[in-house]
Every structure is written in C-alpha cells, then in structure tokens.
C-alpha positions in Angstrom: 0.0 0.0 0.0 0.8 3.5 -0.6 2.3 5.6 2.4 -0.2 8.7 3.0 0.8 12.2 1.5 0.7 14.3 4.7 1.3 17.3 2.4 -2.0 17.5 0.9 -3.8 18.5 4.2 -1.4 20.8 4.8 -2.0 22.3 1.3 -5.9 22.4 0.9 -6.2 22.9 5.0 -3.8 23.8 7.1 -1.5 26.2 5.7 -4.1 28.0 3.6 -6.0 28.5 7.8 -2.6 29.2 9.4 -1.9 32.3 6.8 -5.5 33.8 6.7 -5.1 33.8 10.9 -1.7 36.1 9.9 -3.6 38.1 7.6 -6.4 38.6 9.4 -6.3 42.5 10.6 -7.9 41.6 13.9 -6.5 39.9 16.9 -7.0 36.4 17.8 -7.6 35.4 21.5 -6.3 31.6 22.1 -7.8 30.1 25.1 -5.9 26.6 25.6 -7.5 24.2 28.3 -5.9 21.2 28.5 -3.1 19.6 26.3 -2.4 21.3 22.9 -0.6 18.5 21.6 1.4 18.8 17.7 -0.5 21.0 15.5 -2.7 22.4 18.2 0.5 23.7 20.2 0.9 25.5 16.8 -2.0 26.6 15.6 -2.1 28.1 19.1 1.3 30.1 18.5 -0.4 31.7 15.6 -3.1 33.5 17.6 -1.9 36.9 18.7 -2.5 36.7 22.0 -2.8 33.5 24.3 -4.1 32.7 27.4 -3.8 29.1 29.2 -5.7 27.7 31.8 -2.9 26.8 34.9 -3.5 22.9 34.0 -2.8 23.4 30.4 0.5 22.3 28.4 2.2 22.8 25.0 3.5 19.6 23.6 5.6 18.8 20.0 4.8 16.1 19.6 5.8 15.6 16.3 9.0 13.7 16.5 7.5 10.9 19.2 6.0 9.6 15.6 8.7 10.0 13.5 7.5 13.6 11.7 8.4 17.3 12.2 6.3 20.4 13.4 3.9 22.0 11.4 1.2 24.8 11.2 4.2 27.0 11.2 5.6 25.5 14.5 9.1 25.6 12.4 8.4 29.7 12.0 6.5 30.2 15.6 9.0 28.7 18.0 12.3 30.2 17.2 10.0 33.5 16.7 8.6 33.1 20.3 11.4 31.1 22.5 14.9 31.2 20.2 16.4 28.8 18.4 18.0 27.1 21.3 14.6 26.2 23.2 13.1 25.5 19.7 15.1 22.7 18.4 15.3 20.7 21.8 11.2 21.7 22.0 11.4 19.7 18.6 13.6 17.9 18.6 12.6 15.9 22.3 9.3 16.2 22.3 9.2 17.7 25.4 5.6 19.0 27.4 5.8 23.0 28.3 3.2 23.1 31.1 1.4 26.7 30.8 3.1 28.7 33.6 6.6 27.8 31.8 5.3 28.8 28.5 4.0 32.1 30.1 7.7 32.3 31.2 9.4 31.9 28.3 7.2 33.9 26.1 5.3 30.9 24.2 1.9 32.3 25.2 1.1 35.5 27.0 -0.1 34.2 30.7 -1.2 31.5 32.5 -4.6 31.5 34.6 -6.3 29.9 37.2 -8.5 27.1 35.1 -11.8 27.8 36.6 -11.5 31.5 35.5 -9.7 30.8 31.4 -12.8 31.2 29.5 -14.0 34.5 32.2 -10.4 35.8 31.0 -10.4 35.3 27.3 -14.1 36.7 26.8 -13.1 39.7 28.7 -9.6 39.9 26.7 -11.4 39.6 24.0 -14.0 42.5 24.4 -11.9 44.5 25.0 -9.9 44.3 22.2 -13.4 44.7 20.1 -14.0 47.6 22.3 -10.6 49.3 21.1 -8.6 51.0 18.0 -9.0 47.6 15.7 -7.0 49.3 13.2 -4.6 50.4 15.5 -4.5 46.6 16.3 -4.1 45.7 12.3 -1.5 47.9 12.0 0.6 46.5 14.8 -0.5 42.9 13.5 1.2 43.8 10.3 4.0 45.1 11.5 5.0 42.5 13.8 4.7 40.1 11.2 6.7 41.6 8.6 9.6 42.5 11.7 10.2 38.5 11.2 11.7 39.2 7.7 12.0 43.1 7.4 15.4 44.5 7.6 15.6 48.0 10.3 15.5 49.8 7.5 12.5 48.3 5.6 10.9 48.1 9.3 10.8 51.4 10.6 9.7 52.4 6.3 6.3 49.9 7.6 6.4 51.5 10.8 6.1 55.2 9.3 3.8 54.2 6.1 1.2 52.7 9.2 1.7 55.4 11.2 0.6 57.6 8.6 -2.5 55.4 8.0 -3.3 55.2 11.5 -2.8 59.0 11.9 -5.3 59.9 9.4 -8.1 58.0 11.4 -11.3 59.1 13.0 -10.1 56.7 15.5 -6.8 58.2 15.8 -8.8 62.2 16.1 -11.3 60.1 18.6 -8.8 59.0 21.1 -6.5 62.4 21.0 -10.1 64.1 21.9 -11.0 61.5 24.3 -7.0 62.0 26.0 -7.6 65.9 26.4 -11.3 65.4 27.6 -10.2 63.0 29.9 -12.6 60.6 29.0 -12.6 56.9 27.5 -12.6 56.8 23.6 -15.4 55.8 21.3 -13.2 54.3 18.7 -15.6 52.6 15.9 -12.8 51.1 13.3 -12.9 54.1 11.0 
C-alpha cells in the first residue's frame, strides 16, 4: 500500500488557515485548556495573544512519531522562544506546562483554570472595544519584523503610522486623551 501524503492537508487545509489567521487584521484570542498537543500547540502560537488555563501544556509532539512540526511551528518557535529552546522543543518532544510557556514567552499568561474562558471573553471585548486598526497595524508590522530589515521596518512602521494618523479613531482617542474621557473608537 501507498504511504499517506501528509502534504495534501497541509496544502488544501492547514496552511491556507494558518496564513489567513496572519492576515487577518484583527486579533485572535487563544484560550488553551488542557493539552495542545502537535498542531494544536501550533496553531495556538499563531493566535496573537494566548491565554492558558494553569492545568494546560504545549506539547511537540511531532517527532514521538517520527514527523516534524507543522502549522508553522518551524516559523513560531524560534520566533517566540529562540532557536535554542526551539530545536530541543522539537527535537525531544518535550511537554511545556502553561506557567513555563507564560515564562518563556510561548503564550502570554497562565490563569487559574476555573477563570480561562471568564479571562479570554473579557480579553477579547476588549480588544473589540478598542482601536481595531490600530491593532491591524501592529499585526502587520510584527509580522513583517520576522523578515524586514531595520531599515524596511521602521519604512512599515512610518507608512502605518501615517495610516493610523489619518483615522477618525486616531482624532477620537487624542479628543478623548484631552477630555479625559474613554474613547469611542468605531474602526474608521
């Protein structure tokens, strides 16, 4: 029989979700509970911002079958813990429980289990609640800092700036700042 072609999935399904989550100019809240084991420790790495429940761990799983990392865990580790940590993640296998992935910058904090989901909902009204294309902006530009040079970086940086200065939002929040009141920002 015919070994399987692992590639196609990753063709029609997983890289095709894995790049639209990088594109997309809003935030993504991940809420992990429980084991995010291979591809879900890396499709949690995409999201921009990660909460994990206390009992929660990260595992790469990959090699304990005889394969390598995907959903961009290749890209997502040395990104978020250096290539040291990354290859030895990979490369053994090894289980991150949450509060050591909080520490070494896998995910952005660890919570108490019972209140995960309380956390993320609130995380993530607020983030509807605020400048979404201030938040697209700084999505974009962390992305490109990945393969931007300094020079090609702070070019982004200026052209967004630019953009974002020219908002309502951004005329909404300097009012809001000198009122002394909370902004209205509506995306605009």
């Amino acid at each position: 029989t015919e070994p399987p072609d692992l590639g196609i999935n990753m063709d029609r399904l997983f890289n095709p979700m894995i790049r639209a989550m990088l594109a997309l100019p809003k935030p993504i809240v991940g809420a992990i509970n429980g084991v995010a084991a291979g591809g879900g420790a890396n499709f949690a790495l995409a999201c921009d911002i990660v909460l994990a429940a206390r009992s929660a761990r990260f595992d790469q799983a990959f090699v304990r079958i005889s394969l390598m990392p995907d959903l961009g865990g290749t890209y997502f580790l040395p990104h978020t813990v250096g290539d040291a940590r990354s290859r030895a993640l990979a490369m053994l296998g090894t289980s991150v429980p949450a509060e050591e992935a909080a520490r070494v910058g896998m995910i952005w904090q660890a919570v108490d289990d019972a209140a995960l989901m309380d956390e993320a909902t609130a995380l993530a009204r607020r983030l509807a609640s605020g400048p979404t294309l201030s938040y697209a902006a700084i999505k974009q530009a962390i992305n490109a800092a990945a393969t931007n040079t300094l020079d090609q970086q702070l070019d982004l940086e200026r052209d967004l700036q630019r953009k974002a200065g020219r908002s309502a939002d951004y005329a909404e929040g300097v009012a809001a700042f000198l009122d002394k009141r909370a902004p209205e920002f509506k995306g605009e």
